[in-house]
ChimeraX commands (.cxc) that place a marker at each C-alpha (Angstrom):
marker #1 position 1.26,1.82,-15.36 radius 0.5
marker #1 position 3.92,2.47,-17.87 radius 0.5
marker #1 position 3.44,5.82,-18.15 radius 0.5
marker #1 position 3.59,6.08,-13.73 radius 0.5
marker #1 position 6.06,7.95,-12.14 radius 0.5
marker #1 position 7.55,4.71,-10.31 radius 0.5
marker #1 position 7.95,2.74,-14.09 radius 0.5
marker #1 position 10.01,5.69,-15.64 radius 0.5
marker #1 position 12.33,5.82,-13.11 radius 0.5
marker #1 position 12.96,1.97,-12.71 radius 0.5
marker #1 position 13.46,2.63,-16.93 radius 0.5
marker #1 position 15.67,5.58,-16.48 radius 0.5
marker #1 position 18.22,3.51,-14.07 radius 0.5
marker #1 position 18.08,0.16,-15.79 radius 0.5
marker #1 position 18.03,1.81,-19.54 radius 0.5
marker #1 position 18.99,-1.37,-21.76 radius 0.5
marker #1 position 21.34,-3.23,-19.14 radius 0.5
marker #1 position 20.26,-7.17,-19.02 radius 0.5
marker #1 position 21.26,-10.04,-17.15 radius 0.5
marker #1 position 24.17,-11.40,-17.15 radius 0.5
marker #1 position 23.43,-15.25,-17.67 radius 0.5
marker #1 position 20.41,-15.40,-19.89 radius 0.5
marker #1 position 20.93,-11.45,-21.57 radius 0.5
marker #1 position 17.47,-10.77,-20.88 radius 0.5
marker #1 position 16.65,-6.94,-20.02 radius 0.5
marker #1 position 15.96,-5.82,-16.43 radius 0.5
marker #1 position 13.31,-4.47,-17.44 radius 0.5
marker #1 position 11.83,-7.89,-18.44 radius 0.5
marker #1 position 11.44,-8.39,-15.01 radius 0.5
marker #1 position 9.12,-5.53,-14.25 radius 0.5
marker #1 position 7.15,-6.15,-17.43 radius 0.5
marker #1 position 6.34,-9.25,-16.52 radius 0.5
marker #1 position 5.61,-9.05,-12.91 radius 0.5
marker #1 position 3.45,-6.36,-13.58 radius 0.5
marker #1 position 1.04,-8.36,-16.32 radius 0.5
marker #1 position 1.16,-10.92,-13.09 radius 0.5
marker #1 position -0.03,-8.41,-10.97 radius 0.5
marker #1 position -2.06,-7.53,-13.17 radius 0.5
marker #1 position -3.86,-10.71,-13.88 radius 0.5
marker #1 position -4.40,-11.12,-10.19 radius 0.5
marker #1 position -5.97,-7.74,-9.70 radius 0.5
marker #1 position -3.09,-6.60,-7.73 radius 0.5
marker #1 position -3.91,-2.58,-6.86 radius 0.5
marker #1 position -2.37,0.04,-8.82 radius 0.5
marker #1 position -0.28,0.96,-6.17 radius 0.5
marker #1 position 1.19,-2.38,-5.66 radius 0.5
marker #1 position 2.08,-2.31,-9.16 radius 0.5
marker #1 position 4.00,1.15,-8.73 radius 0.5
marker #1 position 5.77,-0.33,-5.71 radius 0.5
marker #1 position 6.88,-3.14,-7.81 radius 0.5
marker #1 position 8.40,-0.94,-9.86 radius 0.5
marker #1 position 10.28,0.81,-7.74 radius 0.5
marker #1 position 11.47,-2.55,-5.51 radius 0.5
marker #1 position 14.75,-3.69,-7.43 radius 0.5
marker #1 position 16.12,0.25,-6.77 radius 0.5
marker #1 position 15.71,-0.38,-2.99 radius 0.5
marker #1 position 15.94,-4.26,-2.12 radius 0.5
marker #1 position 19.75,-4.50,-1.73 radius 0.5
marker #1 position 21.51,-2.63,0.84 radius 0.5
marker #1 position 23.38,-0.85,-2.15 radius 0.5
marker #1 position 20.68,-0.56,-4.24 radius 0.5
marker #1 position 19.38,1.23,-1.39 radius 0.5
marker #1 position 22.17,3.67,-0.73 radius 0.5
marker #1 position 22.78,4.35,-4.23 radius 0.5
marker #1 position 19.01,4.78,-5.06 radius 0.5
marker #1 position 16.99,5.98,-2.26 radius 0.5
marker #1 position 17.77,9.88,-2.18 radius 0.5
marker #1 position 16.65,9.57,-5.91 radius 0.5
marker #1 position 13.58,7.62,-5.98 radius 0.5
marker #1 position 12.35,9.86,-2.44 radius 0.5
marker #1 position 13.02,13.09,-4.32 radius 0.5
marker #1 position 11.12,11.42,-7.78 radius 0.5
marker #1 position 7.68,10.04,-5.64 radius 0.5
marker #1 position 7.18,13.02,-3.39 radius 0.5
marker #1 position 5.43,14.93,-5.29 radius 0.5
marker #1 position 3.17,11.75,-6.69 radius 0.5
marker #1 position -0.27,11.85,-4.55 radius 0.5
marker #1 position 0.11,8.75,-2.45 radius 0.5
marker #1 position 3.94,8.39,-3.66 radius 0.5
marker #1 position 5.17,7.75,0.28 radius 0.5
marker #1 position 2.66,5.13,0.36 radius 0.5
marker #1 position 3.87,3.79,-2.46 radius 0.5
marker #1 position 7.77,3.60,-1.15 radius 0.5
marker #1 position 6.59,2.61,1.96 radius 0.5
marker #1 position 5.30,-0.74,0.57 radius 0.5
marker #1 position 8.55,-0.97,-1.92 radius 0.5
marker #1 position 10.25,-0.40,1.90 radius 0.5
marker #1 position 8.49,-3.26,3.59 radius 0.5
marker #1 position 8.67,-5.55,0.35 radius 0.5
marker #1 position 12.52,-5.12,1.16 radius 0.5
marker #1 position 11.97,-6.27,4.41 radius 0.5
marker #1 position 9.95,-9.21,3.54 radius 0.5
marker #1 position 11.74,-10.37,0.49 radius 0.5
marker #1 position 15.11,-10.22,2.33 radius 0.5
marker #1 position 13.90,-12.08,5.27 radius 0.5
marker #1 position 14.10,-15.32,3.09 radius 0.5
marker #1 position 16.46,-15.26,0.28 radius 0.5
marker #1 position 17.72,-18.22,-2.10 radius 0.5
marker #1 position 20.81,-18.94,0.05 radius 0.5
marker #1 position 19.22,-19.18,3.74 radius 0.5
marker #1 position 17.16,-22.61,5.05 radius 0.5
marker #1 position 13.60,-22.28,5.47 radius 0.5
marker #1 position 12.41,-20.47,8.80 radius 0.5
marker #1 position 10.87,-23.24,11.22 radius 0.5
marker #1 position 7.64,-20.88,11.29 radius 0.5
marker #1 position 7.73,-20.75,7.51 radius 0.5
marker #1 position 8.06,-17.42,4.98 radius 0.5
marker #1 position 6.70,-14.71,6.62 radius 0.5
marker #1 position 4.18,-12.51,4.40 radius 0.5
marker #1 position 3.56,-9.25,4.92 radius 0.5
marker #1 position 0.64,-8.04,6.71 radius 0.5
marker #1 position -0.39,-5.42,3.72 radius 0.5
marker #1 position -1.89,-6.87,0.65 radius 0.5
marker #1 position 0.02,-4.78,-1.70 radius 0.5
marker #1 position 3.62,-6.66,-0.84 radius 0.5
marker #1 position 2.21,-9.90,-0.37 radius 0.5
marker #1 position 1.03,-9.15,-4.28 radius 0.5
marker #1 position 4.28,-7.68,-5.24 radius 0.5
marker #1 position 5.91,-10.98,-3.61 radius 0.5
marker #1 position 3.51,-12.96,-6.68 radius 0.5
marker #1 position 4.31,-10.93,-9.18 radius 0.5
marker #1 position 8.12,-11.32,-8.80 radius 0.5
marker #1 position 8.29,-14.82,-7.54 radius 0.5
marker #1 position 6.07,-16.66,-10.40 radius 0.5
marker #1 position 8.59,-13.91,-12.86 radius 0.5
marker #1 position 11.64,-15.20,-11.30 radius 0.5
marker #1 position 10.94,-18.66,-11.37 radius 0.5
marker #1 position 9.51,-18.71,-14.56 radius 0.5
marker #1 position 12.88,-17.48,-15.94 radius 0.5
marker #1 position 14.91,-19.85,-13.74 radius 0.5
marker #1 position 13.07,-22.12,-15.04 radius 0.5
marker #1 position 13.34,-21.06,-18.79 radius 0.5
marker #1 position 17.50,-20.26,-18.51 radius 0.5
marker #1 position 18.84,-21.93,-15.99 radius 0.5
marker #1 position 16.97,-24.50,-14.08 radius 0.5
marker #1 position 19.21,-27.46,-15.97 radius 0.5
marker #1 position 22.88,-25.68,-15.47 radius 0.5
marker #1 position 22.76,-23.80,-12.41 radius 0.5
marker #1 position 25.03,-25.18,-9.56 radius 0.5
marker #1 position 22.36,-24.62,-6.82 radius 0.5
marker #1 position 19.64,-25.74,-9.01 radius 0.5
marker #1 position 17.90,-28.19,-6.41 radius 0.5
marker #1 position 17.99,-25.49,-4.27 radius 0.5
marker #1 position 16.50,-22.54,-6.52 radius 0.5
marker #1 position 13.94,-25.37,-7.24 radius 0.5
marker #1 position 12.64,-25.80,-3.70 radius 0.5
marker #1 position 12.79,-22.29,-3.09 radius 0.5
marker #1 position 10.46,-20.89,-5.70 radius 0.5
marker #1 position 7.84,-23.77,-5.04 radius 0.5
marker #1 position 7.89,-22.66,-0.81 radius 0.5
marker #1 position 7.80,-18.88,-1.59 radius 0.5
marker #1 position 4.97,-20.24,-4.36 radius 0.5
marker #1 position 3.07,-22.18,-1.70 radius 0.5
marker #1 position 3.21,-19.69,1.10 radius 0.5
marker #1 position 1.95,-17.04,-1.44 radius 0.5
marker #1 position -0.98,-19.16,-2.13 radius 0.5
marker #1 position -0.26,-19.44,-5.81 radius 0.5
marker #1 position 1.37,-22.67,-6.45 radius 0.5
marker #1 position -1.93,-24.54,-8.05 radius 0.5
marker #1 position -2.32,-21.09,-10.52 radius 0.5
marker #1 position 1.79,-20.73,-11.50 radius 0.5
marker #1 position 1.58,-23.27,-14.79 radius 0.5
marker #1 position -0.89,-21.20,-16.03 radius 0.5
marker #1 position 0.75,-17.96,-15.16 radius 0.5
marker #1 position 3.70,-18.84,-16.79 radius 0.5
marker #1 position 2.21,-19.94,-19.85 radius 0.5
marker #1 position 0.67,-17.15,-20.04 radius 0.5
marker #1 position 4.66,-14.67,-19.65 radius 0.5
marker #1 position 5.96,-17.43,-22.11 radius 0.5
marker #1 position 3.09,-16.47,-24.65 radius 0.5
marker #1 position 3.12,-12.53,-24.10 radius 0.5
marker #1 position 4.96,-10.30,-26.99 radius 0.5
marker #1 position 7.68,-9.35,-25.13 radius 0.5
marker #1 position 8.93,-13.26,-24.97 radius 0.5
marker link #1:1,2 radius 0.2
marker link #1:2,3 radius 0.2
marker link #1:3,4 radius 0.2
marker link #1:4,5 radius 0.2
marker link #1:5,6 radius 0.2
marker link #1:6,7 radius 0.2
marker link #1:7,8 radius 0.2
marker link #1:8,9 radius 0.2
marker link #1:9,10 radius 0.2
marker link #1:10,11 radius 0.2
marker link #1:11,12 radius 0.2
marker link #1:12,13 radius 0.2
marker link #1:13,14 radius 0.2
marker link #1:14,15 radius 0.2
marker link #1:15,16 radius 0.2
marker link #1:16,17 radius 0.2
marker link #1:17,18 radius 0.2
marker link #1:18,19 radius 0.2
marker link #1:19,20 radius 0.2
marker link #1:20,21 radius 0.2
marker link #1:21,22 radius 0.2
marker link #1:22,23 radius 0.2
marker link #1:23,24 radius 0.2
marker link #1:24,25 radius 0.2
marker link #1:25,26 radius 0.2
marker link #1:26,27 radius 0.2
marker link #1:27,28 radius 0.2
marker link #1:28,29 radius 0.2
marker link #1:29,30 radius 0.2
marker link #1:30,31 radius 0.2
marker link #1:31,32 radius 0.2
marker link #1:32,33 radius 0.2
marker link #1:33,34 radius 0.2
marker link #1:34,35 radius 0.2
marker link #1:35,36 radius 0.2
marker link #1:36,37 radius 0.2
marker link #1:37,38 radius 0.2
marker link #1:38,39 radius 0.2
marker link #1:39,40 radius 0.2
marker link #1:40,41 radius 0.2
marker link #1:41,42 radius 0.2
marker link #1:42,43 radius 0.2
marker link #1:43,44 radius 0.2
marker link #1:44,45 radius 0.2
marker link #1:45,46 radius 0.2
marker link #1:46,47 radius 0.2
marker link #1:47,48 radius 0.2
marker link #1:48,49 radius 0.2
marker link #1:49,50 radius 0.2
marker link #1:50,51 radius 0.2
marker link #1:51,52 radius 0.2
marker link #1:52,53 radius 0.2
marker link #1:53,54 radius 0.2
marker link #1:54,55 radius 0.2
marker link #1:55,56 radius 0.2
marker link #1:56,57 radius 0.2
marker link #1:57,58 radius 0.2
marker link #1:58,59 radius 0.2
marker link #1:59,60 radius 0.2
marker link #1:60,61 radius 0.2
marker link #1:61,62 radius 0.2
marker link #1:62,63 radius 0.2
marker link #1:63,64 radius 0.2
marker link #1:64,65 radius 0.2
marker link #1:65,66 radius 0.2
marker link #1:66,67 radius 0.2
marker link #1:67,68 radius 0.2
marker link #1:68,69 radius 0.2
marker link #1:69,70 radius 0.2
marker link #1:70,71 radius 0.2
marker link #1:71,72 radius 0.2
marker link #1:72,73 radius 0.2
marker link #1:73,74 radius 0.2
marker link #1:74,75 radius 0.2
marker link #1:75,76 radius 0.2
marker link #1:76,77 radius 0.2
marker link #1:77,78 radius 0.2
marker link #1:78,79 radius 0.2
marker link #1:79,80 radius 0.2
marker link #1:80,81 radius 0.2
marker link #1:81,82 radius 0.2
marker link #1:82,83 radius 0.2
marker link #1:83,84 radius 0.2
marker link #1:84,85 radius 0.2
marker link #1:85,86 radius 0.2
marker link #1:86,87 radius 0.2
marker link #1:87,88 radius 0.2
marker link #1:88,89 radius 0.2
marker link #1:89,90 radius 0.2
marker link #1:90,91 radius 0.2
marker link #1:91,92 radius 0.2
marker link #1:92,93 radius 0.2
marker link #1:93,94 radius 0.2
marker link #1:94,95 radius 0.2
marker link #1:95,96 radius 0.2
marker link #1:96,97 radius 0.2
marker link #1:97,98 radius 0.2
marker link #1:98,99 radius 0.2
marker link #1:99,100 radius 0.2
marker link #1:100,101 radius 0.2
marker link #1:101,102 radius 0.2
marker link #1:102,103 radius 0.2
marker link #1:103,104 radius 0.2
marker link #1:104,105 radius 0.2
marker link #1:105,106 radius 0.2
marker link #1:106,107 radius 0.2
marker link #1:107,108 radius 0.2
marker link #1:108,109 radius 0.2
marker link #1:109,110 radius 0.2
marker link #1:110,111 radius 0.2
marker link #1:111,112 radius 0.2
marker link #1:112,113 radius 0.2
marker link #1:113,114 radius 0.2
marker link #1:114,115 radius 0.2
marker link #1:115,116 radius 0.2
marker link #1:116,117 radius 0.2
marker link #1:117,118 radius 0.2
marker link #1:118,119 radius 0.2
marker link #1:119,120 radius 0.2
marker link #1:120,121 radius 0.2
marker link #1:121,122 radius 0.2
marker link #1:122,123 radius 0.2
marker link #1:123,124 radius 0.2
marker link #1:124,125 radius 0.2
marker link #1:125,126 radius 0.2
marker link #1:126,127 radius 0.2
marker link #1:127,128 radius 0.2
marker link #1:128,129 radius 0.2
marker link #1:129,130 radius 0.2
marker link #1:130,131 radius 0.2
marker link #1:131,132 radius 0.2
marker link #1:132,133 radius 0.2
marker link #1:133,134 radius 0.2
marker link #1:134,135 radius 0.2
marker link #1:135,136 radius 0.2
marker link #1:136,137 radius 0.2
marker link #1:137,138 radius 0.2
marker link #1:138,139 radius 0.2
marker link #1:139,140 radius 0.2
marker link #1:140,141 radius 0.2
marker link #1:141,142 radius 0.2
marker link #1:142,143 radius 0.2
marker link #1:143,144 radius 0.2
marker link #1:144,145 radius 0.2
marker link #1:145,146 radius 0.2
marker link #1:146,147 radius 0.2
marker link #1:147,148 radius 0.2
marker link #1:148,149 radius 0.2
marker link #1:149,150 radius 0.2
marker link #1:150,151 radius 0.2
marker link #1:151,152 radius 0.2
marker link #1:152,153 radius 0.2
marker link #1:153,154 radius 0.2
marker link #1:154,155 radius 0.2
marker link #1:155,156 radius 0.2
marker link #1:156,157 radius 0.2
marker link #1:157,158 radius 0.2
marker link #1:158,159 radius 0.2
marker link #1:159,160 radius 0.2
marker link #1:160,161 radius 0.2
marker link #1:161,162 radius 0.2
marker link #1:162,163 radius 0.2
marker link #1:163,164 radius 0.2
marker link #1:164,165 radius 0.2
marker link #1:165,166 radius 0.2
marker link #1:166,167 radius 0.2
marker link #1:167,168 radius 0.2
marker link #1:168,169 radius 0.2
marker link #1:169,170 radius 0.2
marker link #1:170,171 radius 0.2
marker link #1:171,172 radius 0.2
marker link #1:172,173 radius 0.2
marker link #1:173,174 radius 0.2
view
């Protein structure tokens, strides 16, 4: 997977930037939603996908990425599959962010297995560092709480995230 297509261009944009808060690289975050998706079998395509979604999720991450990351995958065998289910991870993810209530019908999923596993891998990632950085002095902590535990339960995962945690926590890259 690291040497795909979809992971060296996610590496070429985020080079060694890092968050803000906790100074943890970007890239972190694909690392270790990938050995997620990994653990849970996701397919190698989901795991490409992943790495392309932070260059499309935002509306300017969009614009300022999508010519770019089109151009990079067309030539991959299967690479418009591949943006296609970055493309509808967008759509997913962004249907329920952080800051929005709960749907009355719940978190939507997708209806492809590939996002829904892509939704796993960055969920249990995210929360696991929101957990690890910020859980205790983040203003909307209650919030951020809730939210990871309902995108946790609707992704059917919520009994398996202590161990999948402990097991980003204990990987080299930590």
């Amino acid at each position: 997977m690291l040497q795909s297509t979809e992971h060296g261009l996610v590496q070429g944009i985020y080079g060694q930037q890092r968050a803000r808060r906790s100074q943890v690289p970007f890239m972190n975050h694909i690392h270790e939603g990938l050995a997620v998706m990994l653990r849970l079998q996701a397919s190698p395509e989901a795991m490409r996908a992943f790495c392309l979604h932070p260059l499309v999720q935002g509306d300017g991450e969009l614009r300022d990425h999508y010519a770019r990351v089109a151009r990079a995958v067309e030539p991959v065998p299967d690479g418009a599959f591949v943006l296609g289910v970055a493309m509808e991870y967008r759509s997913v993810a962004n249907a329920y962010l952080s800051r929005a209530e709960l749907p009355p019908e719940g978190i939507r999923l997708s209806p492809l297995a590939e996002v829904n596993a892509m939704l796993v891998g960055d969920k249990v990632q995210n929360r696991k560092d929101f957990e690890l950085h910020h859980a205790q002095t983040h203003a909307n902590h209650v919030r951020l709480t809730d939210y990871f535990q309902q995108w946790c339960q609707a992704l059917q995962v919520e009994d398996r995230y202590p161990r999948l945690k402990a097991m980003l926590q204990g990987a080299p890259w930590s």
